[in-house]
N, C-alpha and C positions, 0 to 999 in steps of 0.2 A: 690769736689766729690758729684754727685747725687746720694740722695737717693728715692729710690721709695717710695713713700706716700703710704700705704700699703692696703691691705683687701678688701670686697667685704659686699654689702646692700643688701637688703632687704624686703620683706611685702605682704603682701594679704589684701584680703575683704573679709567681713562675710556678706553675701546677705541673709538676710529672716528675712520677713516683721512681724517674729512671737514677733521678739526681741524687744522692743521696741528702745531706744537710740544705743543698741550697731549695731541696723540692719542697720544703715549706714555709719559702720564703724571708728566708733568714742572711743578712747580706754583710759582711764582714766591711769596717769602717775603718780606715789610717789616717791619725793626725797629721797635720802640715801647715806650716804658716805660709800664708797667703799676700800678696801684697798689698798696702794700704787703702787700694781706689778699689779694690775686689768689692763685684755688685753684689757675692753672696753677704759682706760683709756691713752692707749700708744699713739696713736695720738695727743690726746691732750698737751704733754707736749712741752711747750714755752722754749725758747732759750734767756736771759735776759745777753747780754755784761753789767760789771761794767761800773758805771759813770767816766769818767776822772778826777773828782774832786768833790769834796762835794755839795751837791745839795743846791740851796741857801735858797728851803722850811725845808732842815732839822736845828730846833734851836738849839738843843743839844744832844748829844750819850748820850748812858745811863753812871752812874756813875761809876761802875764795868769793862769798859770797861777797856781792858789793853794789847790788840793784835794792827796790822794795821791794819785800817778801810780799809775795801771794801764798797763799795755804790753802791745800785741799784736804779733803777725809774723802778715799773714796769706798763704798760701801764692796764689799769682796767676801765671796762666800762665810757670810756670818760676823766677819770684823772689818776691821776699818785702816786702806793704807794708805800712810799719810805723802803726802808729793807738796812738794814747795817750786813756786816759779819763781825765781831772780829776773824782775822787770830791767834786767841794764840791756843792753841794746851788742848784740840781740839778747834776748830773753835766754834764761838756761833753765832745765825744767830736772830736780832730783827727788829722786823718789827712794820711799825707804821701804826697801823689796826686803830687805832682810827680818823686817816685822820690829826692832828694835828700839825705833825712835831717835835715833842718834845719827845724823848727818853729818855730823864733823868730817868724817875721812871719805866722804861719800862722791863719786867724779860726776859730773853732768854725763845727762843720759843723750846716747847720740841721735843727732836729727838723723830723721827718718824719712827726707826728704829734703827739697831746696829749703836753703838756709831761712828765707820770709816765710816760709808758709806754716812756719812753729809747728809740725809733724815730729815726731819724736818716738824713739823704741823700734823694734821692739824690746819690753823689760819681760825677765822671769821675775815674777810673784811666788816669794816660797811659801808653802803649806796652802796656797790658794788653789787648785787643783785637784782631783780626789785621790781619795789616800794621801794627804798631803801633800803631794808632788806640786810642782810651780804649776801658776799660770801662767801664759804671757798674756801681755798689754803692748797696746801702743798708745797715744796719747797726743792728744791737738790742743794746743795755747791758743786760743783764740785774743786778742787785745792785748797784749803783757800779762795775760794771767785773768783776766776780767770773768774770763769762760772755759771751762776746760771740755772737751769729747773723749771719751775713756769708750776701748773698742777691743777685742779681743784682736791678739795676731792671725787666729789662724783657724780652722774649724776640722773635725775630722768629715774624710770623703771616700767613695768608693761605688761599686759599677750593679747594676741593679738587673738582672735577665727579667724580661718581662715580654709573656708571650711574645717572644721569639727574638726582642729584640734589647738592648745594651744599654741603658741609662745611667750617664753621670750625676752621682747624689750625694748632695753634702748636709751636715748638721752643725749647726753653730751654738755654742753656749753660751747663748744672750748674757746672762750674769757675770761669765767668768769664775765660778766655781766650783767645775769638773761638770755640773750634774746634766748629762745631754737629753733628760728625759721628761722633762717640762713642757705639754701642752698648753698651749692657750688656752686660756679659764675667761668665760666672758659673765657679766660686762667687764670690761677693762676702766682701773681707776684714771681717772685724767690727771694727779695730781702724783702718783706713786709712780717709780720705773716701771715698765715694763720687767715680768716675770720667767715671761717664755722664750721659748729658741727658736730658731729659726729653719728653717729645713729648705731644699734648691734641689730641683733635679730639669737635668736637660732635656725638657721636653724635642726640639727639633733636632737635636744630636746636631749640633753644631759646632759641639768643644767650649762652648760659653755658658755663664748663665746669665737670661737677662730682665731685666726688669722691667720692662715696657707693663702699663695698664691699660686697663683697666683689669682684664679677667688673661692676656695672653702670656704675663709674665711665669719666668720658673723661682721666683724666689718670693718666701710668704713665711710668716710665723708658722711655726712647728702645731698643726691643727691636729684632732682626733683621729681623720680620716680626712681622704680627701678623693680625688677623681678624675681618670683618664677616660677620654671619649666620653662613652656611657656608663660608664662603670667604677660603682664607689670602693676605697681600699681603706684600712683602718692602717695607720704606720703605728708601730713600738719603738723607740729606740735605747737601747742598753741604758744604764744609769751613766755609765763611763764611754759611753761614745762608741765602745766598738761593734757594733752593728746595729743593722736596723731589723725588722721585721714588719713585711706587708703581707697582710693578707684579704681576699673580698669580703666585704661587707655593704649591710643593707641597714642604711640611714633611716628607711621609712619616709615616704614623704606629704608632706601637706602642700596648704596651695596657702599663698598671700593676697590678699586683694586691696587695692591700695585706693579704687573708685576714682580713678582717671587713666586713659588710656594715651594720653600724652607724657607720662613719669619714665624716667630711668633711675636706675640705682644701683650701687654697689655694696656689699655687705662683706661683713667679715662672720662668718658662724662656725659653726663645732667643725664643718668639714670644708675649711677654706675660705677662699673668695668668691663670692657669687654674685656674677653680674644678668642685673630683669631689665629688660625692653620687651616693647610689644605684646602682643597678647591681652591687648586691653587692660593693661595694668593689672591683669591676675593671670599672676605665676606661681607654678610646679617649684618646690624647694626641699630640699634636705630636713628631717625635721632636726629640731636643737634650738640652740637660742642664738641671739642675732646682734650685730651692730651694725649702724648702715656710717659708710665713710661717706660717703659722697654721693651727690643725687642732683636731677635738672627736669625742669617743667619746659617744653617743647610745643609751641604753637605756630602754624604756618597761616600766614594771612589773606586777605582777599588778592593781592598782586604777587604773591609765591614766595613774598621773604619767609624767612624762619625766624621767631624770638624764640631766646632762652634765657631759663632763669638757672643759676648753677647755686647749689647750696650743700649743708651740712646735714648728718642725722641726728640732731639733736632734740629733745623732747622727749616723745614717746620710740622716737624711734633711735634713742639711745642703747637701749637693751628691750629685747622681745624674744617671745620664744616661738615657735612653731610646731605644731603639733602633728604625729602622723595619722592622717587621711582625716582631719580638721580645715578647715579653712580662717585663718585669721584677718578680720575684716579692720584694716589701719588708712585711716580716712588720710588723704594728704591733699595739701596742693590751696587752692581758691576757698572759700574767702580767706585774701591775705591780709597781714592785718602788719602797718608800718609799726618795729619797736626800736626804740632808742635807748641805749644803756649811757648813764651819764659817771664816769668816776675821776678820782684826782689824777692829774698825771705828775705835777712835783710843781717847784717853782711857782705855785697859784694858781696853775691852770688845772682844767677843766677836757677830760676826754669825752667826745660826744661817739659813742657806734651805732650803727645804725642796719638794720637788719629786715627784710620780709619774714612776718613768722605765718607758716603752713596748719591747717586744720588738727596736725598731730604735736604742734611744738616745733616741727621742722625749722630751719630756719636758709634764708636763700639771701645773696648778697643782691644789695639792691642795684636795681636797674639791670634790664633784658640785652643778652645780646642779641644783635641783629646780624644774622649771614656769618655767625661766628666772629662777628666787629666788636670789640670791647664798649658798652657803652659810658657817654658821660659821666663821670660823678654827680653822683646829686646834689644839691642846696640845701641850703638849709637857712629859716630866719630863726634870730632869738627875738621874743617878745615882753615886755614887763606885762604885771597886771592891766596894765589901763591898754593895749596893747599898741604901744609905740615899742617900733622898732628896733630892738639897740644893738645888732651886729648882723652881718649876713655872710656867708661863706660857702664853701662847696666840699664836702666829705674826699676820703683820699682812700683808693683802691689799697688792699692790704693792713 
């Protein structure tokens, strides 16, 4: 199951020559940990599978220990730090921050929240940070250890003048190992972590940041540029986090044509989040290259319902580029065409998925909703050669 990478970036320039340093757009950044549920912080959290067996850096658990070990390696600016969860009830989670491999004398790391919810740290990570300095971590036990979320603590933040007006803007080190100046590079691998940071600025001056979608959110992987109102800004941010620098820029743009004027779609490209409706399915866009998260075919019918079909960007509209003052012609939508992917699930069984695929590869979950109404699941028969019947069933949303 795909999930959409979420939110929307960010930024301006403060033009006037009165200012000194800050008049070319240069904005001075201060670390700070944050608390665990922080929206700027939800992208960031890593996805850490247990070790299949005892890592051969680690020399000894701690002595206390009295649950199954679980074992992780988690990957940290270029090495590997190893954490052990004790499955006794509740669960204890140590980690060997000191880089050493030796937990003998090492105390459980403290929750970092209500006692069930396995939330833990924050820990300093030493020489994980630049110039050696720690990182922090926090860190979620998902099952007695089955699953681990590895998250940074904290991100550095700080206030942005932008034609006339004060924005709160943060940078997070998706990795956790110092480096704050990692744009998004596309396509993005489905199979490797994510690479990039994250970047958050308060768009409504609220005091928050939020992540509402599809295009109104303030929080988005850390893009090349990106765009307030009408106008494109390219961000720099320090290698070490302490400032950023915006200044305007001009992306060049092409047009996409997708040959239905019923499509919406969401994109992730070199400057941001961009979300297309209307316009007859040919839209004005930044040029760069593309991924689309998310996307729906919209039909209204003889009696005023509305179907829709919601889907993913998969296929061609995996990765695409756009060109300036080009028009890129990406066929989508009807004739759809039913595929079923069939593979093992464990136990002897048999996974059936099922999917509408679109003129580009696209692919859309089956069956339309109606007036925003979730529809049935589908059916489905198995049939032998001769073709008698031999099971019949109904697919399962998710």
């Amino acid at each position: 199951m795909r999930h959409a990478l979420l939110v929307l970036v960010f930024v301006g320039l403060l033009a006037s020559a009165a200012v000194p340093a800050l008049a070319q757009g240069e904005f001075p950044l201060k670390y700070a940990d944050a608390r665990g549920n922080d929206p700027v912080l939800a992208m960031a959290r890593r996805i850490v599978q247990p070790a299949p067996e005892k890592p051969v850096d680690l020399k000894a658990l701690p002595k206390d220990f009295s649950g199954q070990a679980k074992y992780f390696s988690i990957p940290l600016g270029g090495k590997q730090v190893l954490a052990v969860v004790d499955a006794s009830k509740p669960p204890k989670l140590y980690v060997d921050a000191a880089g050493k491999g030796d937990l003998s004398a090492a105390e459980p790391v403290p929750a970092g929240g209500p006692e069930n919810l396995g939330m833990y740290g924050p820990v300093a990570i030493a020489g994980g940070g630049p110039q050696g300095q720690a990182a922090r971590l926090r860190f979620h036990v998902l099952g007695d250890g089955q699953l681990m979320l590895v998250c940074p603590a904290g991100y550095v933040a700080g206030e942005a003048k932008l034609a006339g007006q004060t924005y709160r803007v943060a940078v997070v080190c998706n990795s956790s190992d110092g480096r704050y100046d990692r744009p998004l590079q596309l396509p993005l691998s489905r199979s490797a972590p994510p690479e990039f940071n994250i970047f958050a600025i308060d768009l409504n001056q609220d005091g928050k940041f939020d992540r509402s979608m599809p295009i109104g959110g303030e929080v988005a992987p850390l893009a090349k540029m990106t765009r307030i109102k009408d106008t494109y800004y390219s961000l720099k941010v320090a290698p070490d986090g302490s400032s950023v620098r915006i200044e305007k820029a001009d992306p060049g743009m092409g047009t996409i044509d997708v040959g239905t004027p019923d499509a919406e779609m969401t994109a992730l490209c070199d400057a941001g989040f961009q979300h297309f409706s209307g316009s007859g399915g040919k839209w004005q866009a930044p040029a760069g290259r593309y991924m689309v998260l998310q996307m729906g075919l919209a039909k209204t019918d003889a009696a005023g319902a509305t179907w829709k079909l919601s889907g993913s960007g998969s296929g061609k509209l995996e990765s695409f580029e756009i060109r300036p003052g080009e028009t890129l012609a990406l066929k989508i939508g009807p004739p759809l065409t039913v595929k079923v992917d069939a593979g093992p699930a464990g136990d002897g069984t048999v996974s059936l998925a099922m999917a509408l695929e679109g003129q580009a590869g696209e692919r859309y979950t089956p069956g339309a909703a109606k007036d925003n109404e979730d529809p049935s699941p589908p059916q489905f028969k198995i049939l032998n050669e001769a073709g008698k019947v031999l099971t019949t069933g109904k697919f399962e949303f998710g």
